[in-house]
N, C-alpha and C positions, 0 to 999 in steps of 0.2 A: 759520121760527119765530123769533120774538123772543126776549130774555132773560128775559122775565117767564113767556112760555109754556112753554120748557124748564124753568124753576124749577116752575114749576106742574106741572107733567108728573111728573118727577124724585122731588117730593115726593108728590104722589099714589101713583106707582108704588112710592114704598118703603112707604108703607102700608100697600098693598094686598099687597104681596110678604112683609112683614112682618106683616102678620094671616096669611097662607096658612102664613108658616112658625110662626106659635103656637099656631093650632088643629091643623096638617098635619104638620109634618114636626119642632118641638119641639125646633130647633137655636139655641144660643146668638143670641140676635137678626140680628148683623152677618152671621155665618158661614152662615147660614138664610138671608137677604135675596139673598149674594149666588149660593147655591145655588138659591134660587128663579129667579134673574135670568139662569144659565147653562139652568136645563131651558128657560125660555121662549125663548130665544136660538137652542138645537139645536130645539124644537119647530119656532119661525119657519125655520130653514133647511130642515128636513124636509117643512114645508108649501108652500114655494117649489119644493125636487124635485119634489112630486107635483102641482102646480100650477104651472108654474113662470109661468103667462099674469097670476099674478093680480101679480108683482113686488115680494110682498111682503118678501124677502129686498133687496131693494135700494133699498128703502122706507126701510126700518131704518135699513142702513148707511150710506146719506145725514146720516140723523137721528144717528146714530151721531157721523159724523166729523165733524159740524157742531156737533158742542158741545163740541168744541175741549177733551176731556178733560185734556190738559195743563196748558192754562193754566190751566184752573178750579180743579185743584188746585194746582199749584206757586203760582202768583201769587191764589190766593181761597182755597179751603177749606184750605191747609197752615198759614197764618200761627194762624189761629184753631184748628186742631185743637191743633200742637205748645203754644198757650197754654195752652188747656184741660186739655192733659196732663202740664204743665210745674205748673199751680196745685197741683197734689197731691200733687207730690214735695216733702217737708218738708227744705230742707237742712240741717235737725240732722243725716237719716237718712243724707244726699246726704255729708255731711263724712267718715262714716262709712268711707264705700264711695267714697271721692274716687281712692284711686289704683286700684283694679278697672279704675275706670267711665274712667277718662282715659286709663290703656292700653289699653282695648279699645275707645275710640273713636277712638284713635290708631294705636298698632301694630296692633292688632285688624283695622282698615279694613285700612291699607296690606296685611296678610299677605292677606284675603281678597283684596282688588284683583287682588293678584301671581297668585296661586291661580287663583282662578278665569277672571281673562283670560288666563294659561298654558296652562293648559285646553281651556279653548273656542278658542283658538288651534289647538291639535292636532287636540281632536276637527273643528274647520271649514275648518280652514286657512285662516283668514282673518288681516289682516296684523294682524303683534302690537300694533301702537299700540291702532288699534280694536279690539282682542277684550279690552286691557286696558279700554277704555270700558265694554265689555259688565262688566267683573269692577267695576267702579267701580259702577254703575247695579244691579249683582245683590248688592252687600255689605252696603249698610245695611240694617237689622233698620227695620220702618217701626213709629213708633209707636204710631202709630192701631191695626193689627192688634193689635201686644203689650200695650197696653192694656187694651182691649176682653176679652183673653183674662185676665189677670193678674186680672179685677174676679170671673170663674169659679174662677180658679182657688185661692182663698182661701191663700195662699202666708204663710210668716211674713215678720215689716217686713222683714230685712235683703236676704232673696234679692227679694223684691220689688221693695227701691228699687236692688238689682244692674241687675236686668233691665230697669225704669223708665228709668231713671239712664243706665245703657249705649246704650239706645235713643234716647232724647232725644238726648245728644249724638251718637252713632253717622251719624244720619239727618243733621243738620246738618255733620258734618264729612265725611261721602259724598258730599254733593251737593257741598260744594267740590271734592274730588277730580277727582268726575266732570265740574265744569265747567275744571279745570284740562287732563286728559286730553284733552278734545273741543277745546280751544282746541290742545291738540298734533297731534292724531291728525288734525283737520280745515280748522286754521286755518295752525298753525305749519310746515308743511310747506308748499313751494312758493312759499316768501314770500325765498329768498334768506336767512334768518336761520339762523346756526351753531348747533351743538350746543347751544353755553353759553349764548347768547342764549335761546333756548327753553327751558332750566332756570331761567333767573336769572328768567325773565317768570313761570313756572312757579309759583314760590319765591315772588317778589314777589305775585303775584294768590292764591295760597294764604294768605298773611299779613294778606293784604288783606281778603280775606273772610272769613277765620275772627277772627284779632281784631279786625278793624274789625264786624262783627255782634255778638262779643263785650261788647265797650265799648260799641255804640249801645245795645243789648239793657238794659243796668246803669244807663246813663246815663239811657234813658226812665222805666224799672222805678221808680227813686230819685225821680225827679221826680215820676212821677204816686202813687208813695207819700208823699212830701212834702205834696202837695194833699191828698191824702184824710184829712190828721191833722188838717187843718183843716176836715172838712166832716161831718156826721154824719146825712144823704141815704143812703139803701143806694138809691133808685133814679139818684140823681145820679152814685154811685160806682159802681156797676154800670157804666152808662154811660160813664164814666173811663175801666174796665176794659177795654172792649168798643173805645174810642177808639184806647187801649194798642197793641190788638193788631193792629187795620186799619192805624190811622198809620202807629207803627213798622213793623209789614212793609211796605208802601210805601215810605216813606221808607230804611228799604234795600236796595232794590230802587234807589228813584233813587240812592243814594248806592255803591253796587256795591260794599254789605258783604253777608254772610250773612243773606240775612231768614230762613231758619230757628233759625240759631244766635242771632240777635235772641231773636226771639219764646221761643226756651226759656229763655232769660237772664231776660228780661222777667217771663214767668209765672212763673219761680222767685222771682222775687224779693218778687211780690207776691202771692204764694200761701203766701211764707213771711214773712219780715219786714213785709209791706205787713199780711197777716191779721193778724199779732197786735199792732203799735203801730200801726196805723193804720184798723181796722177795728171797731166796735163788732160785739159778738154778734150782731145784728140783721142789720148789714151782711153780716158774713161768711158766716151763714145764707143769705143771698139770692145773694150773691155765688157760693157754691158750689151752687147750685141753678139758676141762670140755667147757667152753664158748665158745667154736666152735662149741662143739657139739649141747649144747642148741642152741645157730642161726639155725645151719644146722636142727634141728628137730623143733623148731617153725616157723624158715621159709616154711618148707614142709605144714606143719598146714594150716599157714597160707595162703598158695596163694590156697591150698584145699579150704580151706571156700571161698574167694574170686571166683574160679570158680562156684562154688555153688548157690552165692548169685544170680545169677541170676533169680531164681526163688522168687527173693523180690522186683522185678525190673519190673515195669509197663510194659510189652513192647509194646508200641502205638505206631504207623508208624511215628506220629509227635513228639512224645519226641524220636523217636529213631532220626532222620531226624534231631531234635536240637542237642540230644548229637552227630551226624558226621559233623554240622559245631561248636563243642566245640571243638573239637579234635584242626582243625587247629585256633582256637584262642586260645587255651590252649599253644601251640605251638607257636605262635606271641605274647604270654604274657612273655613265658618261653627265648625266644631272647630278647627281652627287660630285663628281669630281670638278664640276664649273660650281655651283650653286653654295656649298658651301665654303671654300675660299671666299666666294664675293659677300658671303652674310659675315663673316671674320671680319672683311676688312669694311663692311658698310659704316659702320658708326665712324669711319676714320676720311669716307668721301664715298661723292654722289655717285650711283652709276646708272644706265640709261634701263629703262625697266623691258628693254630688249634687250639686253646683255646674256642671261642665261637663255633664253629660249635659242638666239642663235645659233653661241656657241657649245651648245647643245648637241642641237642637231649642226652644227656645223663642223662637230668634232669627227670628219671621217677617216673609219678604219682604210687600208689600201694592202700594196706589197707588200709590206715590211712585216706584217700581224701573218699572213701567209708565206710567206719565209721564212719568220721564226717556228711557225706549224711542223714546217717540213724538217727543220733542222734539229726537230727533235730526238732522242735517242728512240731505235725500232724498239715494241711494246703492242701489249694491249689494245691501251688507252689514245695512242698517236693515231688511228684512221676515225676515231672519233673526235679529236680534236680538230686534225685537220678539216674533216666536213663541215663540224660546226663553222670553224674561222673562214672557212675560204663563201660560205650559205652568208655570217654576217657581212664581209667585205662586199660581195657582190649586192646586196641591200643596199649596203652605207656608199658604197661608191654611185651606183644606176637610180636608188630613190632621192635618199638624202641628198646625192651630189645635182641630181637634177633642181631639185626644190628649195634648196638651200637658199635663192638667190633672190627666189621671192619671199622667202619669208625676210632674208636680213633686209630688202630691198623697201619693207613693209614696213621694219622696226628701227633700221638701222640706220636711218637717212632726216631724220623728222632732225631740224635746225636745232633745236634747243634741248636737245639731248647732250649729256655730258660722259 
């Protein structure tokens, strides 16, 4: 199949998977889609059992592994989601909650990383570089998921743009981790290179990518905000917008800085300063309606493929058995990575005593943790990782993303919380 075909497909299927879940089954859109997309998945293997002549099970999974779920996100659907979720974080709100969101997308990661590649180390015994990969690729909270969920769960602005805030950057500075990790765990080993060598390279391509994304992210944002003070086109600017977000991720991609941490830089920037001196009403209207609509249609996509995937996914009694005790230390990495930033920074202001249980549990895994799975180097230890990560995502996405709303809806809402 060509690339026009699987797009064709893709979007039809969410459709149709998404009508079944608004007359049927009346779950949150995304979270609906992608639970439609796992019964059809178990049905397709069940019907392959008791048929096994007709091969429709390995029909699939052809189909499956030939659309190259990784790239499509990492290098296609990521640059344009994290934009899209990036336009609506206002940084008046962002300034607010600047030192939360910057330790727990910093210390935050690192404690999960530690966490949960310790962990899973023990429970598999596998070598601790790689099981720290695993903890790098299971820590960031994925956008796309927590957004989609946060639009349900009518939350007040501050804890909103916590969770917003946190995730945006969280996901972008994970994935540096995780490619710093993998260049140790799989690259820097067996090359002759010392200790220090492989930290300083470490150091160095972590700086590289996180502020070089950083600055390219600011540097585009400025500029294509610059243009649009001169132009007063909403479908020109649109356009501008949509340029933004393709270019720049590309472009650092060639230039091997962070294209996620780009593109959230990016859309902050023109979501907030670009919206208001450089956007006529008109524009901005359109502007936020064109880019809801992309989220709302690549998220659909998206958690499609995600159920899907499981037919890429080993399923051995003992990797399933590793990924349901990953779940709850993914979850004991995810409280350590809220819980202690907020005790650092308590003596210095209030915070509401729902704060960590939230985002907690509000911290959910999605795509991106099962894209980085897949795009691991072939191994051993990769159809173990993948089971695990792909066992915790469908947890954090189908429990956590279900209940999530009551709990913030419980803790999150009382007037005199700060």
């Amino acid at each position: 199949m060509n690339i026009l075909q699987i797009t064709s497909l893709l979007i039809v299927m969410a459709g149709l998977f998404g009508a079944i879940n608004y007359l049927v089954l009346k779950l949150p859109a995304a979270i609906g889609i992608l639970v439609v997309a796992l019964l059809a998945s178990f049905g397709i293997m069940l019907l392959d059992l008791a048929w096994p002549a007709l091969g429709l099970a390995d029909t699939v999974r052809s189909t499956v592994l030939g659309v190259e779920f990784s790239d499509a996100l990492l290098e296609g659907m990521l640059g344009l989601l994290l934009f899209a979720g990036a336009l609506h974080v206002k940084l008046s709100d962002l300034r607010a909650q600047w030192r939360l969101v910057v330790l727990m997308a910093t210390l935050g990661v690192a404690l999960s990383t530690v966490i949960a590649g310790v962990g899973f180390h023990w429970i598999t015994g596998m070598p601790i570089l790689i099981a720290l990969v695993f903890g790098a690729l299971i820590s960031p909270t994925d956008p796309v998921a927590v957004l989609g969920v946060l639009r349900e769960a009518n939350l007040r602005k501050d804890l909103e743009t916590k969770i917003a805030g946190e995730s945006l950057f969280n996901d972008g500075v994970g994935y540096v981790v995780f490619l710093v990790l993998v260049g140790i765990a799989f690259e820097g080993a067996g090359h002759g290179e010392s200790n220090g060598d492989v930290l300083e390279s470490a150091a160095l391509l972590f700086a590289q990518e996180a502020l070089g994304g950083a600055v390219l992210g600011i540097v585009l944002g400025w500029l294509t905000f610059r243009l649009m003070r001169h132009i007063d086109d909403y479908s020109l600017e649109v356009l501008l917008t949509l340029g933004l977000a393709f270019g720049g991720y590309e472009l650092a991609v060639f230039l091997h800085v962070s294209a996620p941490i780009m593109a959230v830089c990016a859309g902050l920037l023109i979501g907030d300063i670009g919206a208001r001196d450089g956007m006529s009403e008109a524009t901005r209207e359109y502007v936020d309606a064109f880019w809801r609509m992309i989220d709302e249609i690549l998220n659909a996509v998206l958690f499609l493929m995600i159920g899907f995937e499981v037919f890429a996914v080993a399923l051995n009694l003992d990797y399933l058995l590793a990924g349901v005790m990953a779940i709850g230390l993914s979850l004991v990495a995810r409280f350590a990575a809220v819980a202690i930033p907020v005790l650092v920074l308590k003596p210095f202001r209030a915070f509401a005593p729902g704060v960590i249980p939230i985002m907690t549990w509000g911290g959910l895994k999605g795509g991106i943790s099962v894209a980085l799975a897949l795009s691991l180097p072939e191994g051993d230890w990769k159809p173990l990782i993948l089971t695990a990560t792909y066992v915790v995502v469908i947890f954090s996405i189908i429990v956590q993303g279900l209940t999530v709303a009551r709990l913030a809806n419980r803790f999150g809402r009382e007037p005199d919380l700060v």
